[in-house]
Every structure is written in structure tokens, then in C-alpha cells.
C-alpha positions in Angstrom: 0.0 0.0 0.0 2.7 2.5 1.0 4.5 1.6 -2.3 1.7 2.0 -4.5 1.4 5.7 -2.5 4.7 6.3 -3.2 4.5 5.6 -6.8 1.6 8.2 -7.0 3.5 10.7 -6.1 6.5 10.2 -7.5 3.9 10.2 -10.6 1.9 13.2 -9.6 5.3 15.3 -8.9 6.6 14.1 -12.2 3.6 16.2 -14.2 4.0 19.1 -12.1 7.7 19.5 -12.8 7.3 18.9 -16.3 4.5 21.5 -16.7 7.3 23.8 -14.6 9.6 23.0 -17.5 7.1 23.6 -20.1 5.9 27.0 -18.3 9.6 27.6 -17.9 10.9 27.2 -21.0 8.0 29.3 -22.7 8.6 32.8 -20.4 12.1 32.2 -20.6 11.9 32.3 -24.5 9.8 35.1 -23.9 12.3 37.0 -21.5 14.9 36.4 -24.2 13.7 38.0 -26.8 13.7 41.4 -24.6 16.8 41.0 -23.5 18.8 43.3 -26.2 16.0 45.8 -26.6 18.1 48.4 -28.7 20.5 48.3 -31.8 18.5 46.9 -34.8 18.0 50.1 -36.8 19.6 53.6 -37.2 16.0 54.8 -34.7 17.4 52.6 -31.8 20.6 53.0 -30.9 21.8 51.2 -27.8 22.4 53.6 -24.7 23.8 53.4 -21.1 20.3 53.4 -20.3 20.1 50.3 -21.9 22.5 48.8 -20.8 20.9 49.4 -17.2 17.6 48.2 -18.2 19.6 45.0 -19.9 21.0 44.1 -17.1 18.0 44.6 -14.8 16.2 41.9 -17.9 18.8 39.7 -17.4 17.5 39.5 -13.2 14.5 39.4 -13.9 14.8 36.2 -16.5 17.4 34.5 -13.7 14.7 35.3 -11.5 12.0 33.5 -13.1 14.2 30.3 -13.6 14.9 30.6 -9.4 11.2 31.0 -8.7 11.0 27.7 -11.1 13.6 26.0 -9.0 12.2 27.4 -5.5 9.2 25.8 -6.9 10.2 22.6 -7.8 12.5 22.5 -4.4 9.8 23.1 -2.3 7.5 20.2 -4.2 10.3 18.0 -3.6 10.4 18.5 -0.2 7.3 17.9 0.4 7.0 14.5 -1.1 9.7 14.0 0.6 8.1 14.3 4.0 5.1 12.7 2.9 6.7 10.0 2.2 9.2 9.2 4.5 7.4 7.2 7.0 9.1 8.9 9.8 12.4 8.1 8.4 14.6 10.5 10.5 16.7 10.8 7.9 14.3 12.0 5.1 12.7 13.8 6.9 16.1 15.7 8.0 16.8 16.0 4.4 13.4 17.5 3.2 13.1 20.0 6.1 16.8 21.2 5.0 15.8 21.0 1.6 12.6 23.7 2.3 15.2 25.4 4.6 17.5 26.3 2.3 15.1 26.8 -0.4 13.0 29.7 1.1 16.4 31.1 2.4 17.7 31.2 -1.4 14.1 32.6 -2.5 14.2 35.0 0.0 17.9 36.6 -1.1 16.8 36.3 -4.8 13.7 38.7 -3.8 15.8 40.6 -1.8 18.0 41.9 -4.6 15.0 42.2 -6.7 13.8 44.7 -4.8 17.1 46.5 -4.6 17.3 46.2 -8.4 14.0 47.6 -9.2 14.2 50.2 -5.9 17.8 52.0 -7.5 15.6 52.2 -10.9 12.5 53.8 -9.9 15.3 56.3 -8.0 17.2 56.3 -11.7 14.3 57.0 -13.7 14.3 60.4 -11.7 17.0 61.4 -13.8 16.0 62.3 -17.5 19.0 62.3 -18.9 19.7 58.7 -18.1 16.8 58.1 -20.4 15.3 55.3 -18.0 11.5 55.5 -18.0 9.8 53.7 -15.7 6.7 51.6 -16.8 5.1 50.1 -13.9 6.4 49.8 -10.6 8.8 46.9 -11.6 8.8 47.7 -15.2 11.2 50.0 -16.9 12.3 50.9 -20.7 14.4 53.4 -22.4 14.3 56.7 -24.2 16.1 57.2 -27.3 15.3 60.8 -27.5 18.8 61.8 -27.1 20.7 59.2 -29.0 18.6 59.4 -32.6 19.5 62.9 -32.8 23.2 64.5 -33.8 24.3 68.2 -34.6 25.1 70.4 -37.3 27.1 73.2 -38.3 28.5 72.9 -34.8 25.6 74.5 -33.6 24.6 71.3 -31.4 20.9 71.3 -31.9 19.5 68.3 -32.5 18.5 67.4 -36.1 15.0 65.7 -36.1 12.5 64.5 -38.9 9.8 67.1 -38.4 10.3 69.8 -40.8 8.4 72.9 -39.9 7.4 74.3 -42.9 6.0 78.3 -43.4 2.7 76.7 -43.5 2.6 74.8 -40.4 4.4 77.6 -38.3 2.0 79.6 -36.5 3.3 83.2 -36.4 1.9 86.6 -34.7 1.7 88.5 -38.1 1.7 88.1 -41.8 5.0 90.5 -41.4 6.6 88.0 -39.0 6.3 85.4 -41.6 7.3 87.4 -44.6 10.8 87.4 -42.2 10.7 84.0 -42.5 9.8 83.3 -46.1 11.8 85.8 -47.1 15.0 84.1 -45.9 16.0 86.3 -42.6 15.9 83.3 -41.1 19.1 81.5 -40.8 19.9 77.3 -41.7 20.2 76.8 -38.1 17.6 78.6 -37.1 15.1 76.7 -39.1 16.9 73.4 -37.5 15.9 74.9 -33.8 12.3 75.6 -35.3 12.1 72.0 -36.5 13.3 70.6 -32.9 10.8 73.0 -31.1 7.9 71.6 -33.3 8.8 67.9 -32.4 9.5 68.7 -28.7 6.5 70.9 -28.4 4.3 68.1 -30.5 3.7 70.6 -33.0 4.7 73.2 -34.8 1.4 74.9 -34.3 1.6 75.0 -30.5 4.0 78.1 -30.3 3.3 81.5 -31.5 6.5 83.2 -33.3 6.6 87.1 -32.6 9.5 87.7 -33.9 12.3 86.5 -36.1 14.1 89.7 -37.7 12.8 93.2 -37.1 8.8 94.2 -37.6 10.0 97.4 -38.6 11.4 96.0 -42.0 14.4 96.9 -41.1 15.5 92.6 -41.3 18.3 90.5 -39.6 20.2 93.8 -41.1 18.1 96.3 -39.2 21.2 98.6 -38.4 22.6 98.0 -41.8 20.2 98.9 -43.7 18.7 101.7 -42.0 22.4 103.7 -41.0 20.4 106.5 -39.0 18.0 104.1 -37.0 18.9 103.5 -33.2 17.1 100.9 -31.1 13.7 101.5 -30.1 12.3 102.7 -27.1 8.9 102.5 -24.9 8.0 105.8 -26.8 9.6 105.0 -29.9 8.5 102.1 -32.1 8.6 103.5 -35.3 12.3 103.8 -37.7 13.6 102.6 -34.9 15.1 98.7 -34.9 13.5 96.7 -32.2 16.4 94.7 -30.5 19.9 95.6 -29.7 22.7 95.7 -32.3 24.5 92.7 -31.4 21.3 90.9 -30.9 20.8 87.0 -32.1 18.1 88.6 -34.3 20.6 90.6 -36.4 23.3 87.5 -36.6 25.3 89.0 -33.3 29.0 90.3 -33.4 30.1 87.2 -35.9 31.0 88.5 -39.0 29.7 85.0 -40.7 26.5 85.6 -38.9 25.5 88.9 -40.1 22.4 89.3 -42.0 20.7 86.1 -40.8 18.6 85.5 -37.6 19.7 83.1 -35.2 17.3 84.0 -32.7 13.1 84.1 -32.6 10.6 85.5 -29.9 7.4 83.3 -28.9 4.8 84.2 -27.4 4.7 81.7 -24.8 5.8 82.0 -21.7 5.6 78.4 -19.6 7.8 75.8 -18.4 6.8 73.4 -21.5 8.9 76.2 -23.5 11.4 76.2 -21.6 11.7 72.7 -21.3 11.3 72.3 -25.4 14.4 74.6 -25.9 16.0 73.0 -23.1 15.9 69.6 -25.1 17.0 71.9 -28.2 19.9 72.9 -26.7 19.3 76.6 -27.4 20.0 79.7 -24.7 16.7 80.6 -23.7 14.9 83.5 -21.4 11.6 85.1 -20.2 11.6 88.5 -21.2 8.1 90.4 -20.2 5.5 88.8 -22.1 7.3 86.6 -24.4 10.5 84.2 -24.7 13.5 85.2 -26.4 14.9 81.7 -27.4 18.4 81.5 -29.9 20.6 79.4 -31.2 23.6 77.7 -29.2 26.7 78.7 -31.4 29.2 81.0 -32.3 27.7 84.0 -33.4 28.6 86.1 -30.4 25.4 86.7 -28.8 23.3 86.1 -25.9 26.3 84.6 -24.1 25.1 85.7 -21.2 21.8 83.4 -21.4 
């Protein structure tokens, strides 16, 4: 009788740890497939964040096979018991068997919890990239590793183009200084990067790029006797200083361009959007005087 009790469990432990095995071998395939989340197109270039996140994968995989093994452990010594027919010995064996089983589940959780605990306090910091997901799930941003810089300006180059069309300016004159060229190539690369960080190009209102008095990025130059306007002045006058981002700054290779625009806007969102452009920024009254990171030898002080 006791050994056709015996064979039954032997039997009935048998299916469970081949449906463990089954189960197993399924999420691990699954986990695997995760594991190298980054690096199979120019869009998804591998990081340090990814390597963070990799590793954190590669615990949680090991942990699933542990939990499998814990599992199976604690199955075994169970039967173990049952069956030992108060056999000090077996019964020794499967109480150390449990023991040391719980002891090794319980450091596996341990430093699962320590894992996920330094990435939820990681994910605090953007420009790791680490985004957390859940509260034990976490995946990476790209943002900063798709992009690269031009003309040594270091703005980011991105696929939205903002075109004259889907730019949303103040006045028709503001965007005749656009579509007639006072903007500058690396200006328009700063208004592509705004659109894509601010989700459109239609969610900021440009104010200025050159001079609303006609007067262009060559305000001064092309109107000798004009001097900068004033509070009671608007007219003939130019409306930002002479060595101004708007005018192409002290640069000699900057002149007649604008490197510089004014939004009407005046948030944290823009700030955070020219922030992730790289450009100088700077709340001035009721708009933002945002310009482009270079060489042109202006706003240095922003």
C-alpha cells in the first residue's frame, strides 16, 4: 500500500515538474527575446540606459528560472516528508531541503527589490533616459541618442520639418521674415526641434524672427540713422539691440541672418522644449526670447 502511494507521487510530482519545464521554457523564451532591446535600426541605438535596463532583464529572467527552481524545491520536499514514513533521515533532508530553499528565495527577492528600488530612484534622472513603466517595469528613451548636430551648432537634427505653412506666427510680417530668408539654416533646424518637442509646430506663437520694422536681420545696416527702439519710440527705430541674435550677433559670418526668434509663450513646457534643443533661452516680459547655441557672439550671457 505505502508503495503504490509512493509511486503516486513520485507520478503526480513528475507532471507538475514537467509542466514547470514547459511554463519555464516558454517565459524564458519570452524574456529572451527582450533581452537586447536596442540596436536593430539607425532609430534605436543602444544607450547606457540600456544597458541598465539590460541588465535589470537579465535578473529578472534569472529570477523567473529561481522561482522555477524554488518551486520545484519546495515540491520536492514535500514529497519528501510525505513519504518518509518517519524516516529521520528523510525527513532531515526535506526540512533542509525547504530550509534552504525559502532562504535562497528569499535573497533572490531581496536583490529584486534592490534592483527595481535603484531604478525607480534612476528613472528620476532624464538624462539617463530610464523610464519607468510600472512599478517593476522600466524601458528606455532614445530621445537623445537618434538625434546628432550640425554646423556645430549642437541642436539636435529631427524628422519634423516645420514648414511656413505649419508655423503659426503673430503677423503676416513675422512670416514674410521668415519666407523671405531672414531666417538663418540653423535657425530653421531649432524651429524643426521646437515643433517635435512641443508636438507641433502649431503650438508656439512666433513674434518675432528679424525686425517688424522692415528693417531685417540687417536692421542697423540697412537703415544707417535708426537706433534701437524705445517704450515711446517704435517706429524707424530697430527693435532689438545691435549685437542681438536677431541681427546674426558680433560674428562676421553671422550677419544678415537670424539666429534667434521670440514666442509668445511663456511656460515651463517652452522652456523645457528649448532645453531639449539645446538653445539659450529666457523670459523676457511677455514673451520668450529663445536663440541658437553657437558662435555668433550673442546672448552669451543666457
Amino acid at each position: 500500500m505505502q508503495k503504490i502511494f509512493i509511486k503516486k507521487s513520485l507520478l503526480s510530482v513528475s507532471f507538475f515538474l514537467v509542466f514547470l519545464v514547459i511554463f519555464g521554457f516558454f517565459r524564458f523564451a519570452s524574456a529572451a527575446s527582450g533581452l537586447v532591446p536596442c540596436g536593430t535600426g539607425a532609430t534605436d541605438p543602444c544607450t547606457l540606459c540600456h544597458l541598465i535596463v539590460g541588465f535589470k532583464g537579465l535578473l529578472d529572467w534569472g529570477m523567473t528560472i529561481l522561482v522555477v527552481a524554488a518551486i520545484t524545491a519546495v515540491t520536492i520536499s514535500g514529497v519528501m516528508y510525505i513519504i518518509s514514513s518517519g524516516n529521520p533521515g528523510l525527513i532531515t533532508s526535506a526540512k533542509g531541503l525547504l530550509t534552504n530553499s525559502l532562504i535562497g528565495f528569499a535573497i533572490m527577492l531581496g536583490a529584486w527589490l534592490i534592483i527595481n528600488t535603484t531604478l525607480t530612484l534612476l528613472s528620476v534622472k532624464t538624462d539617463l533616459g530610464i523610464q519607468k513603466d510600472g512599478w517593476y517595469k522600466f524601458s528606455c528613451s532614445v530621445e537623445s541618442a537618434t538625434v546628432t548636430a550640425t554646423s556645430g551648432s549642437g541642436i539636435p537634427v529631427v524628422s519634423t520639418v516645420a514648414s511656413a505653412g505649419s508655423l503659426k506666427f503673430q503677423t503676416d510680417n513675422i512670416k514674410t521674415q521668415y519666407t523671405n530668408g531672414d531666417a538663418s539654416s540653423d535657425l530653421q533646424l531649432l524651429l524643426n526641434c521646437l515643433a517635435e518637442k512641443l508636438g507641433g509646430a502649431g503650438n508656439f506663437t512666433i513674434n518675432s524672427i528679424s525686425d517688424n520694422n522692415g528693417g531685417g536681420a540687417n536692421c542697423y545696416g540697412n537703415n544707417p540713422s535708426w537706433i534701437q527702439c524705445t517704450e515711446d519710440s517704435q517706429q524707424s527705430c530697430c527693435h532689438h539691440a545691435k549685437t542681438s541674435c536677431h541681427y546674426g550677433g558680433t560674428n562676421a559670418s553671422c550677419a544678415g541672418k537670424s539666429y534667434a526668434i521670440d514666442v509668445a509663450e511663456v511656460n515651463s513646457t517652452i522652456d523645457a522644449a528649448a532645453d531639449k534643443c539645446n538653445a539659450k533661452h529666457k523670459a523676457e516680459g511677455t514673451h520668450t526670447h529663445i536663440s541658437v547655441p553657437g558662435g555668433c557672439g550673442c546672448d552669451a550671457g543666457l
